[in-house]
C-alpha positions as CSV (number, residue, x, y, z in Angstrom):
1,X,0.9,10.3,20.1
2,X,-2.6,9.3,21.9
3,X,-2.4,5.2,22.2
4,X,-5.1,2.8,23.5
5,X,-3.7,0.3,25.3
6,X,-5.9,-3.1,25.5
7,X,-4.2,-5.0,28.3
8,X,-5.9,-7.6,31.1
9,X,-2.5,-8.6,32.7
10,X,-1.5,-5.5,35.0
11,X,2.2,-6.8,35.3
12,X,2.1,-6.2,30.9
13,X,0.2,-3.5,31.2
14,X,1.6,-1.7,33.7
15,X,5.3,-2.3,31.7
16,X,3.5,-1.3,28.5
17,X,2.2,1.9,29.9
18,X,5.3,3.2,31.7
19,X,7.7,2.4,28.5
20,X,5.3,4.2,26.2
21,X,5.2,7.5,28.4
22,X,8.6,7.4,28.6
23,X,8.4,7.7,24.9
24,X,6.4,10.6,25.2
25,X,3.3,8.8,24.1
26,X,-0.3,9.4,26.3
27,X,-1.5,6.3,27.2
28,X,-5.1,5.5,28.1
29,X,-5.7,1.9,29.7
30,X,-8.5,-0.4,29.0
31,X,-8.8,-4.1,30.5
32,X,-11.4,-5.3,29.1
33,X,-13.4,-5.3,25.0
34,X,-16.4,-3.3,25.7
35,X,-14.3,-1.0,27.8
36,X,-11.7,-0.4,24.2
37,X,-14.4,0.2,22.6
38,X,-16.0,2.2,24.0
39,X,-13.2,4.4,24.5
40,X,-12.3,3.9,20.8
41,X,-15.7,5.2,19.8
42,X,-14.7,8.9,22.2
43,X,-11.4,9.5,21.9
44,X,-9.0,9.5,18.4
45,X,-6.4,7.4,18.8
46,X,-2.8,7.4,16.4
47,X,-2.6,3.6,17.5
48,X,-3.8,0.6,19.4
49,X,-2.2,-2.6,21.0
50,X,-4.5,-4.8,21.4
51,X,-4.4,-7.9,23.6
52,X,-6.5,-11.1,22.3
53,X,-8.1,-12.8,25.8
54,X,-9.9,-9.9,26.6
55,X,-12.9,-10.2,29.3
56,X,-16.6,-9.1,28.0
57,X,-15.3,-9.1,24.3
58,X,-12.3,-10.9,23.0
59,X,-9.8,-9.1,21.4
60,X,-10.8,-10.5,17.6
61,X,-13.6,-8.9,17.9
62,X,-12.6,-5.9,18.9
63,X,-10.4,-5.6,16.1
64,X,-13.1,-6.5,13.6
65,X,-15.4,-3.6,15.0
66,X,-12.7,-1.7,14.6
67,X,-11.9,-2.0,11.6
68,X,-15.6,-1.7,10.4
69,X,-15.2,2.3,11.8
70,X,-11.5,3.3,11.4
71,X,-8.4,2.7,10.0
72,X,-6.5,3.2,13.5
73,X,-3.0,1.6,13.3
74,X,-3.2,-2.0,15.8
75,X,-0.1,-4.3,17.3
76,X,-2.1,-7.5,18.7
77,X,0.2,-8.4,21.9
78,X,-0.8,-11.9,22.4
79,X,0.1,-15.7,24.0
80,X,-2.0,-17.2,21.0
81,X,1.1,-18.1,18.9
82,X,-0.1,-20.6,16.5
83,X,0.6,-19.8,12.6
84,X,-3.2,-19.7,12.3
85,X,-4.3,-17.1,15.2
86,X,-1.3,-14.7,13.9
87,X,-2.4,-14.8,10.5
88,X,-6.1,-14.9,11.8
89,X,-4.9,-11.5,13.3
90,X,-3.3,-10.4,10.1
91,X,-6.2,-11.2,7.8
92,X,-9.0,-9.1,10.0
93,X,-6.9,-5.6,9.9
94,X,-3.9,-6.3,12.9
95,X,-1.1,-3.9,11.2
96,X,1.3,-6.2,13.2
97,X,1.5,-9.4,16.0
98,X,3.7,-9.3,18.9
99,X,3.5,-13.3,20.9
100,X,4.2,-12.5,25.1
101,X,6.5,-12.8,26.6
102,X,8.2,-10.3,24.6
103,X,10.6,-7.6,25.9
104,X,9.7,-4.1,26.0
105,X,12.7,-2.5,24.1
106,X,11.2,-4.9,20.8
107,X,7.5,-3.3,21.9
108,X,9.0,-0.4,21.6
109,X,10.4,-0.3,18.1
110,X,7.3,-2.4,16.4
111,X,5.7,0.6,17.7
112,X,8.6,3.3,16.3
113,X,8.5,0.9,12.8
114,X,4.8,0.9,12.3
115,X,4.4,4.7,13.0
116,X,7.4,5.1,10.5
117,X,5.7,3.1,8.5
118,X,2.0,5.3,8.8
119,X,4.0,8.2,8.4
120,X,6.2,7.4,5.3
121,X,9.2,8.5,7.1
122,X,12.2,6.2,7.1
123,X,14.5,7.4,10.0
124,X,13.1,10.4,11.3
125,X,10.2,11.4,13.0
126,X,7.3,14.6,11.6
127,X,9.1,17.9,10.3
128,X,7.8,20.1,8.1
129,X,11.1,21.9,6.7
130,X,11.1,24.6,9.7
131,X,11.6,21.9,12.7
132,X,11.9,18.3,12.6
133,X,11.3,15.9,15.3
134,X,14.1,13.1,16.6
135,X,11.8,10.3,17.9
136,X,14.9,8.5,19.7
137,X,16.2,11.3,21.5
138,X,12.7,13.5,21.9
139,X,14.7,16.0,20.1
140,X,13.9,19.1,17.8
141,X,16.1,20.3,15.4
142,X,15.5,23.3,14.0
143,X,15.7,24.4,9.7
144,X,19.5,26.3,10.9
145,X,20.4,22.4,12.6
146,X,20.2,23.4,16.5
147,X,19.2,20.8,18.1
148,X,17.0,22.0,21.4
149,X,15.5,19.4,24.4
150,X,11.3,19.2,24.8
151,X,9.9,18.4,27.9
152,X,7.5,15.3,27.4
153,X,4.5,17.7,26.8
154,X,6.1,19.8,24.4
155,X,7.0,17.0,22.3
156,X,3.7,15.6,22.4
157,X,2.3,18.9,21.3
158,X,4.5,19.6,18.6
159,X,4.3,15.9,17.5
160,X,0.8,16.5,17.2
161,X,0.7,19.7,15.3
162,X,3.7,18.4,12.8
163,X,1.6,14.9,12.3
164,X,-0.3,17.6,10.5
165,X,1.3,20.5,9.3
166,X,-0.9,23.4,7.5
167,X,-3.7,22.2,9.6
168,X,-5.6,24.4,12.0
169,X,-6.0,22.3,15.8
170,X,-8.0,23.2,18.2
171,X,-7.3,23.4,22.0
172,X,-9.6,20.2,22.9
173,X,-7.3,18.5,20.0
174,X,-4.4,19.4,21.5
175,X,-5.3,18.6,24.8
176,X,-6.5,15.0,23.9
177,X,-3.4,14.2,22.2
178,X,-1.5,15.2,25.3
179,X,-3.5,14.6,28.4
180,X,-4.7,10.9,29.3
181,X,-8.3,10.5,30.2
182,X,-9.0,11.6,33.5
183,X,-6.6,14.4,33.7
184,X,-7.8,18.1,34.2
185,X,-4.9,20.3,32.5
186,X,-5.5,23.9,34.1
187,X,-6.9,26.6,31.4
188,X,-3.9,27.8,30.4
189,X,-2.0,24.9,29.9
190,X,-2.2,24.7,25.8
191,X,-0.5,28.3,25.8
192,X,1.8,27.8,27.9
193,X,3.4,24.7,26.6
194,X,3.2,26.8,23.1
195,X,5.0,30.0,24.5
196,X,7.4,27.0,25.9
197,X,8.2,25.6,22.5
198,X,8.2,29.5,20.7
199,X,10.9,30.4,22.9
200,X,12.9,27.4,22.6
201,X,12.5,27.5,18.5
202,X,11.5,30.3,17.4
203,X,8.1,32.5,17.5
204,X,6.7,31.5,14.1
205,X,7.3,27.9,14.5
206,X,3.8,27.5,16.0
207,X,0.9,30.2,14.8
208,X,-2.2,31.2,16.4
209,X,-4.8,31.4,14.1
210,X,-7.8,33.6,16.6
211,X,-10.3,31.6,17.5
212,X,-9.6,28.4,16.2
213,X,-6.4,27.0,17.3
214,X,-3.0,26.9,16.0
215,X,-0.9,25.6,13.5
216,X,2.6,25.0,12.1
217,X,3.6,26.1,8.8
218,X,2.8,23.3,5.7
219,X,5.6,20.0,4.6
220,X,8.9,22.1,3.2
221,X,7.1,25.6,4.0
222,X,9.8,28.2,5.8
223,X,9.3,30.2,8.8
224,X,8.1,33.4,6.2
């Protein structure tokens, strides 16, 4: 999952970042409101946490442009913790409010929750009846129940492609749901992360469809 972290404080940031790529997550950093958005108005995010006392914009009104252009999924992560600036937050679109200080594990699982939430799943992460992802372990387990270890890109990729199963994604897709801004993945990279995850699952659990992308079968399809 592709997140837009909206974060001034380096110490929170910093924390924020590292637990969320050790989910598996790619993280892109902004520290400032004009900065969010513009990156929000390039790059398609599965979910935001947004910090109020932004520099250049504040953070409520980041959330209200927002929300005029997407339905993106948004944690505030704030020090304003008066009943009337969380349900400020509340009213203008925030999916959920997190006061600082807070620990990281509870980050952590608002984030888990909300995407269960997004997702309609209830304890599991995306499957579509040939694999199903664990999102506490970074686990697959396959329609036969083997369970089989992904590497932190092969999760993302397969999160990615089972966040929509049926549908055809493109390389750049791909790449900008696993690759933060600023990173160069070499030309091959796509392919071989997908050979990667064929071998450790099975060939057809990821199809090429020539010239545009790939795919994984549809919700409750099987491998035929």
């Amino acid at each position: 999952m592709r997140i837009l972290l909206v974060e001034d404080d380096a110490m929170i940031g910093d924390a924020a970042e590292a637990a969320l790529r050790d989910l598996t997550h790619v993280v892109d950093r902004a520290t400032d409101g004009l900065t969010a958005l513009t990156l929000a108005a390039t790059t398609e995010y599965q979910l935001v946490l947004l910090d109020l006392g932004l520099p250049k914009l504040d953070g409520m009104e980041v959330l209200s442009k927002l929300r005029a252009r997407s339905d993106v999924p948004v944690i505030i992560l704030t020090a304003r913790d008066a009943l009337e600036d969380r349900l400020r937050g509340l009213d203008a679109g925030a999916d959920d409010y997190l006061v600082k200080p807070f620990h990281m594990s509870e980050l952590m699982a608002r984030v888990r929750a909300l995407m269960r939430r997004r997702n309609g799943t209830v304890m599991q992460g995306p499957g579509n009846g040939v694999v199903t992802l664990d999102e506490e372990t970074k686990t697959a387990r396959t329609k036969d129940g083997k369970t089989v270890t992904l590497s932190r890109r092969e999760y993302a990729l397969l999160s990615a492609l089972l966040a929509r199963p049926g549908a055809i994604l493109s390389r750049r897709t791909l790449e900008e749901r696993i690759y933060t801004s600023g990173e160069e993945p070499e030309s091959n990279a796509i392919e071989f992360l997908i050979h990667s995850l064929r071998k450790k699952l099975g060939t057809d659990t990821v199809k090429n469809v020539r010239g545009l992308g790939w795919r994984v079968a549809p919700r409750d399809a099987d491998a035929s």
